[in-house]
C-alpha positions as CSV (number, residue, x, y, z in Angstrom):
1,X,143.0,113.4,110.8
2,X,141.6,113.6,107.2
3,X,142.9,115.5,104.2
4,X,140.3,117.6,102.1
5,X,141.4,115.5,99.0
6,X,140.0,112.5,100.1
7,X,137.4,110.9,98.8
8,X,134.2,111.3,99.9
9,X,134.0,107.1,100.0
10,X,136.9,106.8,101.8
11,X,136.2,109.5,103.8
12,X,132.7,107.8,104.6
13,X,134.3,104.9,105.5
14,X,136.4,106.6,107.8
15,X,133.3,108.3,109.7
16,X,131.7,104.6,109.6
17,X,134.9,102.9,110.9
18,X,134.9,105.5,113.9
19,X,131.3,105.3,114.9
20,X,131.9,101.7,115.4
21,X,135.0,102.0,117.3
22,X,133.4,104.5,119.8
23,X,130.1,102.8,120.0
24,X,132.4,99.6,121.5
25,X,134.2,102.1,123.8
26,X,131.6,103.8,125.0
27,X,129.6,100.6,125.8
28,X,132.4,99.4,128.1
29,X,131.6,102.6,130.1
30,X,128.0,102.1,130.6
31,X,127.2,106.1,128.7
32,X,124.1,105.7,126.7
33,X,123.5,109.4,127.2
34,X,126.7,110.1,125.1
35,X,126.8,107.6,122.9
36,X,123.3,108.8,121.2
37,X,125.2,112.9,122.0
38,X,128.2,111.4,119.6
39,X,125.8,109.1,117.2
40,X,123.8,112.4,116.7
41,X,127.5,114.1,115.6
42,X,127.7,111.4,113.1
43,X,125.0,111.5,111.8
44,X,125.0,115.2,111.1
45,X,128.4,115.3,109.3
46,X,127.1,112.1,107.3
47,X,124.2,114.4,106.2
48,X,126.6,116.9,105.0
49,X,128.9,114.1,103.0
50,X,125.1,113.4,101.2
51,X,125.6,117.3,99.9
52,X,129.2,116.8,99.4
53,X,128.5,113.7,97.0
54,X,127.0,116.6,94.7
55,X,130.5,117.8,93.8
56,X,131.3,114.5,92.0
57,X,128.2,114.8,90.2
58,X,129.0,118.3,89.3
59,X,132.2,116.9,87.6
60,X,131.1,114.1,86.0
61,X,128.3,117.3,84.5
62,X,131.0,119.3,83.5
63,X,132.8,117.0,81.9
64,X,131.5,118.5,78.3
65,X,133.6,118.0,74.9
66,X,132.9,120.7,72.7
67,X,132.1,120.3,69.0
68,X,132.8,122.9,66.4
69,X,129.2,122.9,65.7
70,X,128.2,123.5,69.5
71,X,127.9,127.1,69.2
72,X,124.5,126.8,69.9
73,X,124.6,125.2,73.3
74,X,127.3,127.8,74.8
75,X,124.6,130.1,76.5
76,X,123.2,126.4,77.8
77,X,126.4,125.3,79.0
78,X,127.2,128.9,80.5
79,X,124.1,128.3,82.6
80,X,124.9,124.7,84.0
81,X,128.8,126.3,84.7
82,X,126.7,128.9,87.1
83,X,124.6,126.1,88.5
84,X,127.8,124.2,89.0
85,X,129.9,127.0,90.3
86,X,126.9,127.5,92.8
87,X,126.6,123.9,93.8
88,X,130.4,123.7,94.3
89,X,129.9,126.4,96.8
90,X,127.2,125.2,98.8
91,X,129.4,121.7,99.0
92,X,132.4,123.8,100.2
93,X,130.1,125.0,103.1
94,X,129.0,122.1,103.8
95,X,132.3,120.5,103.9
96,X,133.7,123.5,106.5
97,X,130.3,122.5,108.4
98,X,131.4,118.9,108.2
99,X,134.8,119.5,109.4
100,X,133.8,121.5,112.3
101,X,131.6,119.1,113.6
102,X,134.3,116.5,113.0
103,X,136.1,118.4,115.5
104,X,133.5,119.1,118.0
105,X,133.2,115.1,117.8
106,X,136.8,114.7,118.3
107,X,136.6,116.8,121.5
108,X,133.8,115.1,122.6
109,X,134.8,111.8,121.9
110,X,138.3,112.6,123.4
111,X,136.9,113.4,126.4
112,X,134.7,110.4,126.8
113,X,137.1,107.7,126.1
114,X,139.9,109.6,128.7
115,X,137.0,109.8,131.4
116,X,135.6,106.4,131.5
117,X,135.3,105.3,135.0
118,X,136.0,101.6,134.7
119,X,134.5,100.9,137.5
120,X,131.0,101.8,136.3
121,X,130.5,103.4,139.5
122,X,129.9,107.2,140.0
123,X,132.5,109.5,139.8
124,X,134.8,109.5,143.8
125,X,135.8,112.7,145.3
126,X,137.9,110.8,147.4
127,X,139.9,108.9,144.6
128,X,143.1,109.2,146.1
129,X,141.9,107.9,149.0
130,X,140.7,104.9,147.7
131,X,143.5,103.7,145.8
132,X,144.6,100.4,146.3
133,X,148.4,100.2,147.7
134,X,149.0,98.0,144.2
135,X,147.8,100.7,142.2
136,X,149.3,103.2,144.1
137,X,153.0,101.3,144.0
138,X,154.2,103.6,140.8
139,X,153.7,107.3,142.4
140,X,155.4,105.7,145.6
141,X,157.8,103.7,144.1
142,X,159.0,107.1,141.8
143,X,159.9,108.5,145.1
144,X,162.0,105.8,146.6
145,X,164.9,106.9,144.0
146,X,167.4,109.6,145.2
147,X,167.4,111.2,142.2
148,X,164.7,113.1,142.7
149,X,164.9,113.8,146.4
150,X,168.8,115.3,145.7
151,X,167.0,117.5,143.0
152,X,164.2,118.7,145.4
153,X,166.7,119.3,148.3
154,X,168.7,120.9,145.1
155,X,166.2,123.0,144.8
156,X,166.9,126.3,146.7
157,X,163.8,128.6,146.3
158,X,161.4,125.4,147.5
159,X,163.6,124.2,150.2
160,X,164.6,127.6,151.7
161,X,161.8,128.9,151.6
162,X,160.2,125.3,154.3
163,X,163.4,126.5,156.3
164,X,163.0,130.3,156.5
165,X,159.4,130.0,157.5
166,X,159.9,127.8,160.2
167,X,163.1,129.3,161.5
168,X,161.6,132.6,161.5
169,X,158.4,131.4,163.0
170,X,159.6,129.4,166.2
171,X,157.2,130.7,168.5
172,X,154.5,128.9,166.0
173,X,156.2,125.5,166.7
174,X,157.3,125.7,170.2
175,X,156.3,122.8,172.0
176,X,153.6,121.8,169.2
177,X,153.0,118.3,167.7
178,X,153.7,118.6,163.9
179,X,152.8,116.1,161.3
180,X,155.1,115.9,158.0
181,X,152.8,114.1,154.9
182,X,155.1,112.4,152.4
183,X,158.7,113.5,154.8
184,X,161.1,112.1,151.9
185,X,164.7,112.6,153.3
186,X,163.1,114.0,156.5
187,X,164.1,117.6,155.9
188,X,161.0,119.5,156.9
189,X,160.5,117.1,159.8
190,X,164.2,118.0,161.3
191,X,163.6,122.0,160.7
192,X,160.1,121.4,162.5
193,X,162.3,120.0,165.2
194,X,164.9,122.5,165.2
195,X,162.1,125.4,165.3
196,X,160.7,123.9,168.6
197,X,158.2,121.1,168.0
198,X,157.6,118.7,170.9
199,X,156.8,115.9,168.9
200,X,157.4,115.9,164.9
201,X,155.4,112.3,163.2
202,X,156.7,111.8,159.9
203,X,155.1,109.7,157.7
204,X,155.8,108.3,153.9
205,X,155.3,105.1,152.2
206,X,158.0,105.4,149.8
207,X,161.3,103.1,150.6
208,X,163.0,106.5,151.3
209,X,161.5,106.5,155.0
210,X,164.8,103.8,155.8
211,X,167.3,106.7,154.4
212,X,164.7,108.9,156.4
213,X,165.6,106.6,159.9
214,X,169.1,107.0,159.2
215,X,169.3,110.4,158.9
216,X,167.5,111.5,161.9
217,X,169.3,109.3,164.2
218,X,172.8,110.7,162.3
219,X,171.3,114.1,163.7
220,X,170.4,112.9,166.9
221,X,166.6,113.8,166.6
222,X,165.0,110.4,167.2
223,X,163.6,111.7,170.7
224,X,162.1,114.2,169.1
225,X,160.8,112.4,165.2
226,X,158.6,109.5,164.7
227,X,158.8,108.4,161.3
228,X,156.2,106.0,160.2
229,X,156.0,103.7,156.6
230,X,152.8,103.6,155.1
231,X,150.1,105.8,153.2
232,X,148.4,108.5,155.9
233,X,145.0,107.2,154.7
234,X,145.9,103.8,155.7
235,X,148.1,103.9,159.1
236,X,147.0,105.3,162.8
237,X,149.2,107.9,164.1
238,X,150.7,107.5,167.6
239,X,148.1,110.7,169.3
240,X,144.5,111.7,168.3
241,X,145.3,115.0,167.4
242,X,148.4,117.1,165.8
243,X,148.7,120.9,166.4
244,X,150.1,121.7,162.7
245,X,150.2,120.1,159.7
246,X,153.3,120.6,157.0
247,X,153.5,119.2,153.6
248,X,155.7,119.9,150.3
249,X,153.0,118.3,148.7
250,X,153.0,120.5,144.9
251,X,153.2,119.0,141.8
252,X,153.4,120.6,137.8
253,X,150.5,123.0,137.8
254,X,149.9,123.0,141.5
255,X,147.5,119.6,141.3
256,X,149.4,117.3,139.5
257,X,150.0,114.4,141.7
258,X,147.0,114.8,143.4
259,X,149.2,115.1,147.2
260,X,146.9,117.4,148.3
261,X,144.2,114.8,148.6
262,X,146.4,113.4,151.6
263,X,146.9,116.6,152.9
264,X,143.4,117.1,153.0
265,X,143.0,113.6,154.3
266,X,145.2,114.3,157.5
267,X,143.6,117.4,158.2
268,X,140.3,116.4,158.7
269,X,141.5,113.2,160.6
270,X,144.1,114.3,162.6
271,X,144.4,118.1,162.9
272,X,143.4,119.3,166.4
273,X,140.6,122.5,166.6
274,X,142.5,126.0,165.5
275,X,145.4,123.8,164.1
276,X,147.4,124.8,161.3
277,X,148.4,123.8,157.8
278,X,151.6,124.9,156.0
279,X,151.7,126.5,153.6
280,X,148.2,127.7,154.4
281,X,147.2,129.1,150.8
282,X,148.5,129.3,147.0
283,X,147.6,130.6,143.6
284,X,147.4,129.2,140.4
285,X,148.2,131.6,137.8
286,X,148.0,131.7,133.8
287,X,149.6,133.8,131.0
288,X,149.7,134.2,127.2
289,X,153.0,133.4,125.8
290,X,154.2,134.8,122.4
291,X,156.9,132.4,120.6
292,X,156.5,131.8,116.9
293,X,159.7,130.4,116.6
294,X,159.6,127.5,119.9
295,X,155.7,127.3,118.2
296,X,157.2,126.3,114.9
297,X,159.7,124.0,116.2
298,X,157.7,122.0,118.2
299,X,153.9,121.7,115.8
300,X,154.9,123.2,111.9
301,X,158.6,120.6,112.4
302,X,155.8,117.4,112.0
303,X,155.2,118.9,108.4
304,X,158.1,117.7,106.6
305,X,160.4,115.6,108.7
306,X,163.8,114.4,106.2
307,X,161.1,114.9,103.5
308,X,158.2,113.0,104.7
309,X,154.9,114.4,105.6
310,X,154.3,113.2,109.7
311,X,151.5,116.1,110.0
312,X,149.5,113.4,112.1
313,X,152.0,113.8,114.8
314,X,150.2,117.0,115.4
315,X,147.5,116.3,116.9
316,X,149.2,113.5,118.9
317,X,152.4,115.9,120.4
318,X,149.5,119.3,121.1
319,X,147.6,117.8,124.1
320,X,150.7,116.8,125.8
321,X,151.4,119.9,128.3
322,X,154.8,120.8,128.3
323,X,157.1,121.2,131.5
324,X,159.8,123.5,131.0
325,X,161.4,126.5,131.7
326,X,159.9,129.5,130.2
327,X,161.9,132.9,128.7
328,X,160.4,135.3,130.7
329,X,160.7,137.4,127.6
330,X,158.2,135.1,125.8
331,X,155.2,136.6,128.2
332,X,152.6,139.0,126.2
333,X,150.1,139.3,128.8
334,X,149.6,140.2,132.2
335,X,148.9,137.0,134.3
336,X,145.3,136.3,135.7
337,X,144.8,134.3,139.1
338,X,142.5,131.8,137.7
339,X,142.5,129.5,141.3
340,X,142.9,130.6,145.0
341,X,143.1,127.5,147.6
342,X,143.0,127.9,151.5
343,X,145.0,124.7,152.4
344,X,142.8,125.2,155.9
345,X,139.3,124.7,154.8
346,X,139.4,123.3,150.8
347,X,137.6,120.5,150.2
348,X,139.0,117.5,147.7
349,X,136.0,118.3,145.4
350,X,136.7,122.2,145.1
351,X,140.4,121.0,143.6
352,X,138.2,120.4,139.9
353,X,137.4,123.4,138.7
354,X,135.7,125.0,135.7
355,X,136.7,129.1,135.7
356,X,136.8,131.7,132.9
357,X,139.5,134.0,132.8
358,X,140.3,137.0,130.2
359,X,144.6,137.7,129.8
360,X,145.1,141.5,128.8
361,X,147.9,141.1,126.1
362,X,151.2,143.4,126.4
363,X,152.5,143.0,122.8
364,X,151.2,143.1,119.5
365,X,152.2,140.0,118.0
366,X,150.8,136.2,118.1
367,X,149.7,134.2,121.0
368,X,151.3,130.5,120.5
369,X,150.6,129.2,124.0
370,X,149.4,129.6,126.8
371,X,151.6,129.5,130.7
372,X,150.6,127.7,133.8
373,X,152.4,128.5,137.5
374,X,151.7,128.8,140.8
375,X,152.4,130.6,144.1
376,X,153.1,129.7,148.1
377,X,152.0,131.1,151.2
378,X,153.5,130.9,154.6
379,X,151.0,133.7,156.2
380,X,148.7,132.5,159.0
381,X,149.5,132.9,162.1
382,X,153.3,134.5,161.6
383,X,155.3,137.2,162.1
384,X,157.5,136.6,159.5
385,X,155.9,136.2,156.2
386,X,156.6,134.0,153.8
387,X,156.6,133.1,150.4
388,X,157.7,131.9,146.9
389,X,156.7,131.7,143.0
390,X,157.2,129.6,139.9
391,X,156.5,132.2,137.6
392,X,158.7,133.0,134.3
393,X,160.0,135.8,136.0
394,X,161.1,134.4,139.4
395,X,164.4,132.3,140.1
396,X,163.2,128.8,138.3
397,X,162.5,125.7,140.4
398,X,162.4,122.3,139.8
399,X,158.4,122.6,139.2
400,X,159.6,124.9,136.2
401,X,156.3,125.7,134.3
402,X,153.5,124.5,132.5
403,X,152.9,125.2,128.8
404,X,150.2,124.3,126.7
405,X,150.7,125.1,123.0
406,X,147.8,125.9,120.9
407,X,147.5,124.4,117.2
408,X,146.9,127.9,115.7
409,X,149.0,131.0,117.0
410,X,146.0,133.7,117.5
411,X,147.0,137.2,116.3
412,X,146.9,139.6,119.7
413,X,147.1,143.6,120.4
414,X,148.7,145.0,122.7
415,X,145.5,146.2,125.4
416,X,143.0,143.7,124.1
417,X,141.6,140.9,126.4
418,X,142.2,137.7,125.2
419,X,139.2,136.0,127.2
420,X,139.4,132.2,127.8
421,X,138.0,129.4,130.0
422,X,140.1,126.2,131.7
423,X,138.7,123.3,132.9
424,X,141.0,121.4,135.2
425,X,139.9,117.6,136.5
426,X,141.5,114.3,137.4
427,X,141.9,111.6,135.0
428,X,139.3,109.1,136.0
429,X,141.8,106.1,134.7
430,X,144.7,107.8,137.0
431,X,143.3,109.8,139.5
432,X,147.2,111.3,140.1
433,X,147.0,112.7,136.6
434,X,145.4,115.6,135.5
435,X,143.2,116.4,132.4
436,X,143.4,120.1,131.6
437,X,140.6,121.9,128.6
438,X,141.7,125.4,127.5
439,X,139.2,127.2,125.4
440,X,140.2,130.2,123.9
441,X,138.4,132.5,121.8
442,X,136.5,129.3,121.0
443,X,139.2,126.9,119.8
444,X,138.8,124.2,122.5
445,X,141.4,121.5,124.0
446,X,142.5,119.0,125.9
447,X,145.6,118.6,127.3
448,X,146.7,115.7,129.4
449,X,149.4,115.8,132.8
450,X,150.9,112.4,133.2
């Protein structure tokens, strides 16, 4: 963050002070290739300080006392004001030049010091998979409190929605083996059992699975569930193959969490030719969202806070995505599916995705943010359909939504596209977390899902 008062010395120092700090950074993470991309950004906006130093000279020029006797050297001193006044410009320009590319470094840089793989090793598909249980122990340990599991059972549209599809699909579980990854209380493993499985194997490594025990025998289902502790890419099942494969494995924005990996993990170990996974496909969707007043509660508030100036909190509170419930009313835009997954052939890699998308806007008014939400499918293979939606509009859930605010509301018209790309990939530091870029109409950034 730098003011356009500063001096250019300090402001030098500054650019100096940075190049050193990424140079160490980047150097821990083995990436010569972008160290010379970000020393090249330096060096450019350095350049364009060299013009800037011009303006001081132009001051110290201008800094004429007139005599009574100058009269003469007016139409002199008119011609160095033009030269002046034309030199101040060019140093304006190159300033704005200097500032963008200060920005294009901050993206960049951003997104080299989040990304470093500490391990120096090439980027894994498969990082879920290869977590260690010890630096897995957080995620799992979040989901031994009952907290959460009373709010997810709480949770009518998610929970109803498991029970409906299997109660309404029976002749899809009749005598089948079912597997349950990450069976919490056990709920989905005792309607599986209730719809007709044969055999239901539930597994989770959280210290839940002992409430899990209890339950099932308090429901006399034992004969029927097998609950196992342990992560599914580390235990072996009791058979070879399972028939179907169910899951409540969504997180904020569909992928946050990174559950599916196990999902996907269990199906290609475990799932038996022409098996089935529920739910079998979902959508994730985005929106513009209009609210100059949430917009100027949440970014302009930092300007004067009890009379001082916090403006750097800015660009510290705008890449942190939002979870919350959205007005519906707040939507300008018609929503565009910007990622389709087919739970039954996806591949771990396919869940990073780059994808340009275009909103057609609704109102005429400013956009502020934009929406994330997704949908879930309980199709193949039944009779009775299936399905649910965390949109704005829809009966809210505990995944609520996910907003990203921009820094600068963009002025919109009702009819126009508001065209855009999103970027969505794991944290390479916390492969549970996701990293989200947004780039619309050209104003890039990243946002961060922890």
């Amino acid at each position: 963050s730098m003011n356009t008062d500063m001096s250019v010395e300090t402001l030098r120092r500054a650019l100096t002070q940075l190049q050193e700090t990424l140079d160490e950074k980047l150097n821990e993470s083995g990436r010569s290739i972008e160290i010379q991309h970000t020393k090249f950004l330096l060096t450019a906006v350095m350049l364009y300080l060299e013009k800037y130093c011009d303006v001081e000279e132009l001051i110290e020029a201008a800094d004429v006392t007139l005599s009574p006797a100058a009269g003469d050297q007016v139409p002199l001193l008119l011609q160095r004001a033009r030269q002046a006044e034309d030199r101040a410009q060019r140093a304006e320009e190159a300033l704005a030049r200097a500032m963008d590319d200060l920005h294009k470094l901050k993206l960049l840089a951003q997104g080299l010091v989040l990304n470093a793989d500490t391990s120096r090793g090439p980027s894994r598909s498969g990082a879920i998979a290869e977590l260690r249980e010890e630096e897995d122990e957080a995620y799992f340990s979040s989901y031994g409190h009952y907290s959460i599991h009373e709010e997810m059972l709480k949770d009518k549209v998610r929970t109803e929605s498991y029970r409906d599809f299997m109660y309404h699909n029976m002749d899809v579980f009749k005598d089948k083996v079912v597997l349950d990854v990450g069976c919490g209380t056990g709920i989905l493993s005792m309607f599986a059992a209730k719809a007709g499985a044969r055999k239901v194997i539930a597994v989770d490594q959280s210290e839940i699975i002992y409430q899990a025990m209890d339950i099932v025998r308090s429901n006399k289902l034992e004969d029927t569930i097998t609950l196992i502790k342990g992560r599914i890419e580390e235990i072996d099942l009791p058979v070879e193959k399972v028939d179907i494969i169910i899951s409540e494995w969504m997180g904020y924005f569909l992928l946050f969490e990174s559950m599916l990996d196990s999902v996907l993990y269990a199906r290609d170990r475990y799932l038996a030719d022409n098996g089935l996974v529920y739910p079998d496909h979902c959508n994730i969707s985005l929106a513009a969202v209009g609210d100059t007043q949430k917009h100027c509660d949440r970014i302009a508030f930092w300007d004067d806070v009890y009379g001082f100036k916090m403006r750097c909190m800015k660009k510290a509170v705008i890449p942190e995505a939002v979870v919350e419930v959205l007005k519906p009313g707040t939507v300008i835009s018609e929503p565009a599916v910007i990622k389709t997954i087919d739970c039954g052939s996806v591949t771990v890699s396919e869940l990073e995705f780059t994808v340009d998308f275009s909103l057609k806007i609704t109102a005429c008014t400013f956009c502020t943010a934009i929406v994330g939400y997704f949908d879930i499918f309980f199709d193949k293979s039944c009779g009775n359909k299936v399905m649910f939606s965390t949109a704005p509009d829809c009966t809210k859930t505990h995944w609520k939504q996910t907003v990203f605010l921009l820094e600068s509301p963009i002025p919109v018209k009702t009819g126009e596209e508001l065209p855009g790309q999103i970027v969505v990939h794991k944290n390479r530091k916390d492969p549970r977390a996701l990293l989200i870029t947004l780039d619309v109409v050209g104003r890039k950034q990243t946002y961060s899902l922890q």
